[in-house]
N, C-alpha and C positions, 0 to 999 in steps of 0.2 A: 485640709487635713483628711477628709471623708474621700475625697478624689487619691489623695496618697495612700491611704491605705488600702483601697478599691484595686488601684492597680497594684499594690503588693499580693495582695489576695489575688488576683487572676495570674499571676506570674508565678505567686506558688501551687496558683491548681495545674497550668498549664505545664510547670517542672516537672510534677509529679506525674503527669499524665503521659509526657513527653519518655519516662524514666519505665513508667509501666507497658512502654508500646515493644520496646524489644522484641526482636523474632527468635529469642531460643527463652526455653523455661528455666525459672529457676532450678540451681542442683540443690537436691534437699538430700542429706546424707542420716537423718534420725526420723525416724516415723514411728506416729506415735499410736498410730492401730495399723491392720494389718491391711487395707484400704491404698496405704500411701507408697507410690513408688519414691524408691529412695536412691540415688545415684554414688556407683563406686565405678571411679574412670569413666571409660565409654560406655557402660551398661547403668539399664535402670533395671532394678530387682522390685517384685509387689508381692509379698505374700500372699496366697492365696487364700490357705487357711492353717490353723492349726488343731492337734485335738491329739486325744489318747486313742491309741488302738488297741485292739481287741483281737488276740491272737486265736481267740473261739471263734469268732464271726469269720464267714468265709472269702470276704470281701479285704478287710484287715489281714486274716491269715493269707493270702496272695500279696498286698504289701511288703508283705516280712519277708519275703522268698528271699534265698540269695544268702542268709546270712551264717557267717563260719560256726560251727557246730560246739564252739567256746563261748559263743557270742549269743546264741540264741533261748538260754534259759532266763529266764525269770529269777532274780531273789524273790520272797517274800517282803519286800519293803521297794519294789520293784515295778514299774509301769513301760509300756510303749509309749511312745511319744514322736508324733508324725505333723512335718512342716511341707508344706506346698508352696514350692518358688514357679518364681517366673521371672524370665530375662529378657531385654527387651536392647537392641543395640541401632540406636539413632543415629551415630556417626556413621563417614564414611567410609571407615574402613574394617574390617574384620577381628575381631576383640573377644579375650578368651572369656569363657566363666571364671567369677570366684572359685575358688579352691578348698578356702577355712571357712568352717563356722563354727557358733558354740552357740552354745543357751545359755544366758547369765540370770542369776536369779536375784534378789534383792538383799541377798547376805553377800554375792560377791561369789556363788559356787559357779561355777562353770563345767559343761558339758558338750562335750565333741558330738556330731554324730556316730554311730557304727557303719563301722566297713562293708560294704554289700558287694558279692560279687558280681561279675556282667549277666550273671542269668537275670537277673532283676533289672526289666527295661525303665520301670518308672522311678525309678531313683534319680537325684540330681548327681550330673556329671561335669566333671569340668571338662569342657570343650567350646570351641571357637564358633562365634555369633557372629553370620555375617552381616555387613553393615546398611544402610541406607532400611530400615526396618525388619533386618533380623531377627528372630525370637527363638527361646528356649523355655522349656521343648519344641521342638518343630510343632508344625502346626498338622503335619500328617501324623505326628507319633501317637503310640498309646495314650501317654501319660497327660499329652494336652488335649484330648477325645476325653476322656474322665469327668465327672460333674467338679471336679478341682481344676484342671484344666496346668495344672504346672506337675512339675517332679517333685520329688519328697524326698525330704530329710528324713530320716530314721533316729530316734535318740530313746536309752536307757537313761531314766532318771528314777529317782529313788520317789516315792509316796510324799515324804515331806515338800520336797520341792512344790508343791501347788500351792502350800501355805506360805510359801514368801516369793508373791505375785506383787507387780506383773514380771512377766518373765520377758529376757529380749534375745533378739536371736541378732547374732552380730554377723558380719559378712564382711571377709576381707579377701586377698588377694595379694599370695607371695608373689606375681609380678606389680604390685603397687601398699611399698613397704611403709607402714606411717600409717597408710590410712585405712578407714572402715568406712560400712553405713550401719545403721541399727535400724529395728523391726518390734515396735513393742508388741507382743504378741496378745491375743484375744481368748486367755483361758479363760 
C-alpha cells in the first residue's frame, strides 16, 4: 500500500512539474496591481503608474499639453487623472496597440480618456509594435526616457470617484472584439 501510494505521489509531482516546464508564459488578462503585465492578443500591457495631476505643477502642466480648448478646464468637482502604459510585443509578427480604454470605478461609472492632439508626444497612441520584443513607447522616445518610462493616459474624473476604489483601467482593442485585460490600479 505505502509503495502504491509513494509511486502515486511521484507521478503526481512529476505531472505537475512536467505541466509547469512549458516554454511560453502564462496569459494573465486581470491584474490585480499595477506591477502585473496582463495580455490582450499579441501584446502584453504593465502599467506603470497612476496618480492625479497637477495642472500648477510645471511637470504635470507639460502632460496636459495638446488638449482641445473644450476639454481643458476643470469643473469644480473635477481632477486630472494620469495612467502610464507600456506595451510589450513577444510574438512574431507586428501587432497594433489597444485603442479603448476606461476607468471603471466600483459603482460601475466609467471613464474614457480625453482626446489629446499630436503636439503631445507622450501620450498613448495607437500604433504598430513590432514583433520578436517590440515595445511601446519606443525605447528612444521621450515618454519611455521619463522616470514612468510608458505613455499616459489622460482622464477627467470627477472628486468623488476616489471614494469608490479600487479603480480599474480596462484595455481592449476594436481589432479584438469580445475581449479585454484589466489593470487594478494603485490609487
Amino acid at each position: 500500500m505505502f509503495r502504491r501510494l509513494s509511486a502515486l505521489t511521484l507521478l503526481t509531482v512529476a505531472l505537475a512539474a512536467l505541466v509547469g516546464c512549458g516554454d511560453k508564459q502564462a496569459s494573465v488578462s486581470e491584474g490585480e496591481s499595477e506591477a502585473i503585465f496582463v495580455t490582450l492578443g499579441k501584446l502584453q500591457y504593465q502599467v506603470q503608474m497612476s496618480r492625479q495631476l497637477n495642472p500648477a505643477d510645471a511637470g504635470d502642466h507639460d502632460l496636459l499639453a495638446g488638449i482641445a480648448p473644450t476639454e481643458a478646464t476643470l469643473g469644480s468637482e473635477d481632477l486630472w487623472f494620469g495612467v502610464w502604459v507600456r506595451a510589450f510585443n513577444n510574438s512574431d509578427s507586428i501587432a497594433p496597440t489597444a485603442n479603448e480604454f476606461k476607468i471603471v470605478d466600483t459603482r460601475g461609472e466609467e471613464f474614457e480618456p480625453i482626446v489629446v492632439d499630436e503636439s503631445n508626444k507622450l501620450v498613448f497612441r495607437e500604433v504598430p509594435v513590432e514583433g520578436d520584443g517590440g515595445q511601446y513607447p519606443s525605447p528612444n522616445s521621450a515618454a519611455a526616457n521619463l522616470p514612468t518610462t510608458g505613455a499616459i493616459l489622460i482622464f477627467k474624473l470627477p472628486y468623488p470617484t476616489l471614494d469608490y476604489r479600487p479603480l480599474e483601467l480596462e484595455i481592449k482593442s476594436s481589432d479584438l472584439p469580445g475581449k479585454k485585460a484589466s489593470v487594478t490600479l494603485d490609487v
